[in-house]
C-alpha positions in Angstrom: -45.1 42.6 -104.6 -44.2 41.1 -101.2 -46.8 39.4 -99.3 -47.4 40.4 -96.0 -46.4 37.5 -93.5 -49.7 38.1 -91.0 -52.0 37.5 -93.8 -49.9 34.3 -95.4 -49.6 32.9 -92.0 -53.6 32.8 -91.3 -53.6 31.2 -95.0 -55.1 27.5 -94.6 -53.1 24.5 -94.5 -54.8 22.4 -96.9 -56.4 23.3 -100.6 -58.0 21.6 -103.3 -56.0 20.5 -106.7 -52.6 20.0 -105.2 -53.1 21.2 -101.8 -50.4 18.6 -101.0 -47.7 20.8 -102.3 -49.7 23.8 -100.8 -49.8 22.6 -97.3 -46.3 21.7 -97.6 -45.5 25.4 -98.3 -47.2 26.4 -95.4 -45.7 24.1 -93.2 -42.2 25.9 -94.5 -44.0 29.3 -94.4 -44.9 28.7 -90.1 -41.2 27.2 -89.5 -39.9 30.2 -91.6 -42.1 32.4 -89.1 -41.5 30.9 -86.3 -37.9 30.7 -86.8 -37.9 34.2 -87.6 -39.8 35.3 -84.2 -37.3 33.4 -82.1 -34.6 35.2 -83.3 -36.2 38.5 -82.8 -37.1 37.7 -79.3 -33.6 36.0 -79.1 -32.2 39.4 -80.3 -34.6 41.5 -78.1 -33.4 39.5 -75.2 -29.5 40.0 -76.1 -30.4 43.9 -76.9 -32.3 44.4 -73.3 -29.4 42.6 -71.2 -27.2 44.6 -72.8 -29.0 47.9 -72.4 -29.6 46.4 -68.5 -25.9 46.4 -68.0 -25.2 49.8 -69.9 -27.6 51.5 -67.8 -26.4 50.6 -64.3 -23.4 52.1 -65.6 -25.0 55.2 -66.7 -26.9 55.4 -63.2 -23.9 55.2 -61.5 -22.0 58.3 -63.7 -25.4 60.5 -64.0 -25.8 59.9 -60.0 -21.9 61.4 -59.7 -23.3 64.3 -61.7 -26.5 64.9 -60.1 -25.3 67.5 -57.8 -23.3 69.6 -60.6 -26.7 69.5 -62.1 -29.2 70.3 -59.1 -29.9 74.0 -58.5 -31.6 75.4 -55.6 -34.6 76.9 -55.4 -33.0 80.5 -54.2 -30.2 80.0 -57.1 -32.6 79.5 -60.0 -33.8 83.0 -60.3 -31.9 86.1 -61.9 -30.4 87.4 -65.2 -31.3 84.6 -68.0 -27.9 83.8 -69.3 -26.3 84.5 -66.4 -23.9 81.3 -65.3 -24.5 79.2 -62.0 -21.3 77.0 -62.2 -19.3 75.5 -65.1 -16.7 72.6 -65.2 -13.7 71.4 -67.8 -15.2 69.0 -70.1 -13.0 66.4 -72.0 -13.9 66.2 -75.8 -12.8 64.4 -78.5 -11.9 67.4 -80.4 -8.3 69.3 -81.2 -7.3 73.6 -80.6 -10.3 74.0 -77.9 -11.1 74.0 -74.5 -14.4 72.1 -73.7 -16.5 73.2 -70.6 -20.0 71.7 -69.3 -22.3 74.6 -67.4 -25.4 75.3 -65.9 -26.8 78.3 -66.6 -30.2 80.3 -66.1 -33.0 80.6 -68.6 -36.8 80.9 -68.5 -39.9 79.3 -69.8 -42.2 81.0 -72.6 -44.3 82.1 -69.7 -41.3 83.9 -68.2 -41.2 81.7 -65.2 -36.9 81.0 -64.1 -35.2 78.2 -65.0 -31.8 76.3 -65.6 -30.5 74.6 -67.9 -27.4 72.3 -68.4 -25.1 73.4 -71.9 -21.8 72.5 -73.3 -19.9 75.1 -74.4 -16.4 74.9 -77.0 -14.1 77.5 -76.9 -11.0 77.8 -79.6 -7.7 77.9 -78.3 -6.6 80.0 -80.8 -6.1 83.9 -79.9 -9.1 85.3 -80.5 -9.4 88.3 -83.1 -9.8 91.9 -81.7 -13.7 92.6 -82.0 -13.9 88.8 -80.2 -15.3 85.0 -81.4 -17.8 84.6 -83.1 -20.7 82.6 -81.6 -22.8 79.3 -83.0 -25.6 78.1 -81.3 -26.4 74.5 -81.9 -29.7 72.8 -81.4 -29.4 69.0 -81.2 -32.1 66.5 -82.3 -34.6 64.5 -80.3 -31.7 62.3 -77.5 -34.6 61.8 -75.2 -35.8 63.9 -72.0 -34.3 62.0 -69.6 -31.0 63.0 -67.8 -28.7 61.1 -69.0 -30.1 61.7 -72.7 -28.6 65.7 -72.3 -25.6 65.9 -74.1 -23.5 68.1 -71.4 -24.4 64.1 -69.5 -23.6 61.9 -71.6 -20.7 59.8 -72.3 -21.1 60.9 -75.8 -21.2 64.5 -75.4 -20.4 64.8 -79.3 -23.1 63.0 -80.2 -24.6 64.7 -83.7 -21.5 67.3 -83.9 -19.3 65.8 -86.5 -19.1 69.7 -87.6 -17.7 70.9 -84.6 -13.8 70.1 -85.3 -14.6 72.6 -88.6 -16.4 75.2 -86.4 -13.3 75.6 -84.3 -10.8 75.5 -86.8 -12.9 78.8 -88.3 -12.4 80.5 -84.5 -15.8 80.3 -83.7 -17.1 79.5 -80.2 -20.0 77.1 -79.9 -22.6 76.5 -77.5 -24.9 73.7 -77.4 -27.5 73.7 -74.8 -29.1 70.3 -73.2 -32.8 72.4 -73.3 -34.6 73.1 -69.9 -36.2 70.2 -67.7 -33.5 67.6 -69.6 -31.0 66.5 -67.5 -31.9 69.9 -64.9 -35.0 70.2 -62.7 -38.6 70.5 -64.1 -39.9 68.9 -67.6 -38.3 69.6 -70.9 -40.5 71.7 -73.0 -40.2 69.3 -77.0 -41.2 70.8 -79.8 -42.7 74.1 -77.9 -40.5 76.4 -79.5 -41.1 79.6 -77.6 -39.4 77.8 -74.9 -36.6 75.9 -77.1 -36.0 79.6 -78.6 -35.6 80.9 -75.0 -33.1 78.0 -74.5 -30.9 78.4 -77.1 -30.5 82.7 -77.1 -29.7 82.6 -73.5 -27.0 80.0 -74.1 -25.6 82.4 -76.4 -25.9 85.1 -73.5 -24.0 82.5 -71.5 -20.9 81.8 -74.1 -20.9 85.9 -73.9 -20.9 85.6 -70.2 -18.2 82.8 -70.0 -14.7 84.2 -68.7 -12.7 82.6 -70.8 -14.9 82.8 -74.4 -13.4 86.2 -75.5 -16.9 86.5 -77.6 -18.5 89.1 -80.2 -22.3 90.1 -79.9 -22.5 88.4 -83.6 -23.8 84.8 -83.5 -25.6 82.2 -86.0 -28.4 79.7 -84.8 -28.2 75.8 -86.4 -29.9 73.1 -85.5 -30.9 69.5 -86.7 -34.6 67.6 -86.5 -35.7 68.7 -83.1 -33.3 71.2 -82.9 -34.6 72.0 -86.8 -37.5 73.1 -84.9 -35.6 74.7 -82.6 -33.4 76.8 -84.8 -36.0 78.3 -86.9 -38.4 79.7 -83.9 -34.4 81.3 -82.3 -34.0 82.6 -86.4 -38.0 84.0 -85.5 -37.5 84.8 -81.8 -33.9 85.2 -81.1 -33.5 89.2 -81.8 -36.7 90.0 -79.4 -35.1 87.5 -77.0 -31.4 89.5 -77.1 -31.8 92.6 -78.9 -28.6 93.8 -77.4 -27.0 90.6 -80.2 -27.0 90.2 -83.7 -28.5 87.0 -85.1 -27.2 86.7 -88.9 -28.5 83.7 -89.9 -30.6 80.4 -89.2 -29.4 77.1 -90.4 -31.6 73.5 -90.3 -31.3 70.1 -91.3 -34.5 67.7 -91.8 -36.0 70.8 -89.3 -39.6 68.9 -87.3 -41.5 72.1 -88.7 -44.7 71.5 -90.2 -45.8 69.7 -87.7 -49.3 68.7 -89.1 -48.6 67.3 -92.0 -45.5 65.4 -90.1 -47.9 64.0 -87.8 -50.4 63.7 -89.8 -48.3 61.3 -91.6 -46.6 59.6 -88.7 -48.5 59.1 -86.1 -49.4 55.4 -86.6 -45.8 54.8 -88.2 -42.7 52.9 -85.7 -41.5 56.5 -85.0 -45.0 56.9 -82.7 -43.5 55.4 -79.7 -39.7 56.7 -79.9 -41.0 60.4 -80.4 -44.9 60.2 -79.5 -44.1 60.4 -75.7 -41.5 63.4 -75.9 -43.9 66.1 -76.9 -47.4 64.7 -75.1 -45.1 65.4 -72.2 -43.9 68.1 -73.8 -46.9 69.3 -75.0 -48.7 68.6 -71.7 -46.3 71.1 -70.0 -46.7 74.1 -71.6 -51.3 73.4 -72.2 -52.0 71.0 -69.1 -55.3 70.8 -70.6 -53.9 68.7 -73.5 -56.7 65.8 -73.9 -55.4 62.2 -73.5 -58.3 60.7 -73.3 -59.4 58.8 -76.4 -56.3 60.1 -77.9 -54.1 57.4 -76.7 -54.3 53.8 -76.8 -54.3 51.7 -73.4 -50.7 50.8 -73.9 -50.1 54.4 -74.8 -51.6 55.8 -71.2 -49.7 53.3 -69.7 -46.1 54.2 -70.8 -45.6 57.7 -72.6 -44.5 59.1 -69.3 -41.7 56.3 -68.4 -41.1 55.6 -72.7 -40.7 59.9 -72.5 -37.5 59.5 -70.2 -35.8 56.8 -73.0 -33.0 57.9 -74.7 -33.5 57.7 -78.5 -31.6 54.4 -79.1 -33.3 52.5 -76.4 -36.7 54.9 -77.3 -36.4 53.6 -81.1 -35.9 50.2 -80.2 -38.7 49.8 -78.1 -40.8 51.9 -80.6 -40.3 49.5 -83.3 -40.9 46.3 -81.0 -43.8 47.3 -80.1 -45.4 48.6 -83.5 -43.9 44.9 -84.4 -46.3 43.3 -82.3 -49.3 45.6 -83.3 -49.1 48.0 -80.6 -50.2 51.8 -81.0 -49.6 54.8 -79.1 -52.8 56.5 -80.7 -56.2 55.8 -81.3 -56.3 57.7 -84.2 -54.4 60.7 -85.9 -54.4 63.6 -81.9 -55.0 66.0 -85.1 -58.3 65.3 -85.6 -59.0 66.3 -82.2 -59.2 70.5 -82.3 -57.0 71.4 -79.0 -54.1 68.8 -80.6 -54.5 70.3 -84.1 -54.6 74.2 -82.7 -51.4 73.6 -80.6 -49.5 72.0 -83.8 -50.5 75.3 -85.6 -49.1 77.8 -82.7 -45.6 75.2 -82.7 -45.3 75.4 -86.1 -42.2 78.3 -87.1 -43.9 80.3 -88.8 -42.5 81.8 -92.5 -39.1 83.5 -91.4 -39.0 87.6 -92.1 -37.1 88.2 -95.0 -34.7 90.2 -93.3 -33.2 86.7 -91.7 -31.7 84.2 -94.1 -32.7 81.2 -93.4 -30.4 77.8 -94.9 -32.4 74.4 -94.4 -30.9 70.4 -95.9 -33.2 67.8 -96.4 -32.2 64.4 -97.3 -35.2 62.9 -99.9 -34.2 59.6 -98.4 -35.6 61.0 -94.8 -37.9 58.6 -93.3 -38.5 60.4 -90.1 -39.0 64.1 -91.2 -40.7 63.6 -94.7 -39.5 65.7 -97.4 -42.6 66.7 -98.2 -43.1 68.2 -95.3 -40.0 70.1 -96.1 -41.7 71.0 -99.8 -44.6 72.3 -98.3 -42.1 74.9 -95.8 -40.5 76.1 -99.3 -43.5 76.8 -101.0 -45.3 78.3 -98.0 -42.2 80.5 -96.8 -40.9 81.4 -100.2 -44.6 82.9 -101.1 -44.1 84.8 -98.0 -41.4 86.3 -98.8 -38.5 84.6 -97.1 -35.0 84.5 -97.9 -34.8 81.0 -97.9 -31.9 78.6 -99.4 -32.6 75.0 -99.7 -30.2 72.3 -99.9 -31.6 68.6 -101.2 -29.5 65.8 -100.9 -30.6 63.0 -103.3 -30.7 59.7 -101.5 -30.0 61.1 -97.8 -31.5 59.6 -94.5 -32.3 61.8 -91.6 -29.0 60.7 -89.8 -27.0 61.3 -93.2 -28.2 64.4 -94.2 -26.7 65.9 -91.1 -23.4 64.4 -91.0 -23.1 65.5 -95.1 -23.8 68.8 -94.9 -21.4 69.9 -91.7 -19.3 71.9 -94.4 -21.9 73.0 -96.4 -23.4 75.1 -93.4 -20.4 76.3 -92.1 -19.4 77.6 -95.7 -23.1 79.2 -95.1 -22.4 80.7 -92.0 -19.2 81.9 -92.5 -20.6 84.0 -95.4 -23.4 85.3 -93.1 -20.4 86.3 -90.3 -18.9 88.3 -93.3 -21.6 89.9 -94.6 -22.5 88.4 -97.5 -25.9 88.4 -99.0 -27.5 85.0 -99.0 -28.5 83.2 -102.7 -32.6 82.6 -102.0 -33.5 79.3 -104.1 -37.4 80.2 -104.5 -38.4 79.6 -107.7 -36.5 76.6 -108.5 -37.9 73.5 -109.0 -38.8 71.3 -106.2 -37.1 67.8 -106.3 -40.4 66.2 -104.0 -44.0 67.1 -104.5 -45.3 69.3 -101.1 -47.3 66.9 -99.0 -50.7 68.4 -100.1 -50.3 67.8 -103.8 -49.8 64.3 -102.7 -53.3 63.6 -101.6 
């Protein structure tokens, strides 16, 4: 078992029959230590200057794009998916033309809004009853501006499927989310409002001049936009009804959010994801309670930590947690508001009329696999047409970038018409979190 260095470096320095040799192992055990620290700090130091000097350049490039981003008031309302301005976007891709918009949405309360969106278009002809459309949810990237994908220098980011997509002819949209990189606060993990975000961008690839796209499109999404995806696969044919949603695709989906939290809350990943849905959170119920939920440090910094993006986010998150540091007081969960409000943004079981394809990795650190367990049982007693797809050994990151053609094989079969293969009743390769306890 390995010792755990606090508690051997509070060990005395001197002890009886042969504490010679003892204290001598000590003395090796503090220099080992202390050694050790320096070239953490030494390598937090290096990390921050460079961050430092990466971020006046990202300052300087979001501050070019600021007014592309800013909307006026007077502009802001009218049809959701409706376009305010777009703009060629350079991507690292082959066969398509790459565009960044803005384009309108609205919140779950049905208040306007924008949001910022890439969209992909094949330059292939299209075919004669037009493209087929893919909506895709990214993960957690932070809610600050430059953490929006349509932003970023690394617009790609998470899409190592997309090259595949557009060799099939479909179009794909991939919206930034409201309040993340436009005006007003991003809305994680409220999935009314993510739902809203990701149908409208699909009204806005229909919208788009040069798209030459069907009414048929396909939701997919990864961790946050896990979540994201299956409250679209539960909301998205009330939200256009004039589309037709064939199919919602997840890997390592955030969707049982107690037992995730429940599990995670005094864990590294606290401070890199803690602060995106208080503020989150706090948006949609301003009458969230803070107070004896969060730790000094945590009242202190979940607003500014909130705007991170999720390198520098993680980073910090794990520094702190190094040096004992907690977000929380205790599990938010055991207070009643925090623990009703993870019920109402957890997706519920999917109908059984939409087929529903979700990857775990059992390797995942982040979004537990039993957490993913527990969805299976609970959605396939429900009746849902559910296919799950475990991959032995996979991370959170891996899982997504193994599975590109395994979801677009899924897809593609939905867009035909196929019927979907359900995998209830199998065996589960993880015990669901509550038969862990």
């Amino acid at each position: 078992m390995n010792a755990d260095p606090s508690q051997l470096a509070k060990a005395p320095d001197g002890e009886p029959d042969g504490g010679g040799v003892r204290k001598s192992g000590h003395r090796r055990l503090r220099i080992t230590l202390l050694v050790f620290g320096g070239l953490f700090l030494a390598l937090l130091v290096v990390t921050a200057a460079v961050i430092h000097v990466e971020s006046a350049d990202v300052t300087q490039d979001q501050q070019q794009l600021d007014p592309f981003y800013a909307v006026e008031a007077d502009q802001i309302a009218g049809v959701p998916g409706s376009i305010v301005r777009s703009e060629p976007l350079a991507v690292k891709l082959t066969d398509v033309s790459a565009f960044r918009v803005v384009y309108r949405t609205r919140s779950s309360e049905g208040t306007p809004r924008v949001s910022g969106a890439m969209i992909l278009v094949p330059t292939a002809k299209p075919p004669a009853d037009g493209r087929k459309i893919v909506a895709w949810a990214h993960p957690t990237l932070g809610m600050g501006d430059a953490c929006a994908p349509s932003r970023s220098a690394d617009t790609l980011l998470d899409m190592g499927f997309a090259q595949e997509m557009i060799n099939n002819g479909w179009v794909i949209t991939a919206t930034d989310y409201a309040g993340v990189g436009t005006q007003g606060t991003g809305r994680y993990l409220v999935g009314q409002d993510e739902a809203n975000d990701v149908a409208f961008s699909v009204a806005m690839a229909h919208n788009f001049p040069a798209a030459d796209t069907s009414k048929t499109w396909a939701v997919y999404g990864h961790s946050q936009g896990g979540h994201s995806a299956l409250w679209t696969g539960e909301l998205g044919e009330s939200i256009l009804p004039d589309f037709k949603l064939v199919g919602t695709a997840a890997v390592a989906p955030a969707a049982e959010l107690e037992t995730l939290i429940a599990q995670q809350w005094d864990k590294p990943a606290q401070w890199s994801i803690g602060p995106d849905f208080i503020v989150g959170w706090s948006s949609k119920y301003p009458n969230l309670p803070l107070n004896g939920i969060l730790t000094d440090q945590g009242s202190a910094n979940y607003q500014s930590l909130s705007q991170d993006c999720i390198v520098e986010a993680a980073l910090e998150g794990h520094t702190r947690a190094e040096f004992g540091q907690s977000l929380f007081t205790k599990n938010p969960l055991d207070d009643p508001a925090w623990s009703k409000i993870a019920q109402e943004q957890t997706p519920p079981p999917m109908r059984p009329a939409m087929p529903t394809f979700i990857v775990q990795g059992t390797g995942d650190t982040l979004v537990l696999p039993n957490t993913q367990a527990e969805l299976s049982e609970r959605w396939c007693r429900a009746g849902s047409d559910l296919s799950m797809l475990w991959l032995d050994g996979a991370s959170h990151l891996s899982a997504q970038s193994l599975s590109g053609t395994a979801v677009s094989q899924w897809i593609q079969a939905r867009f035909d018409g196929r019927p979907a293969s359900s995998t209830c009743g199998l065996n589960l390769p993880v015990k669901p979190y509550g038969s862990n306890r």
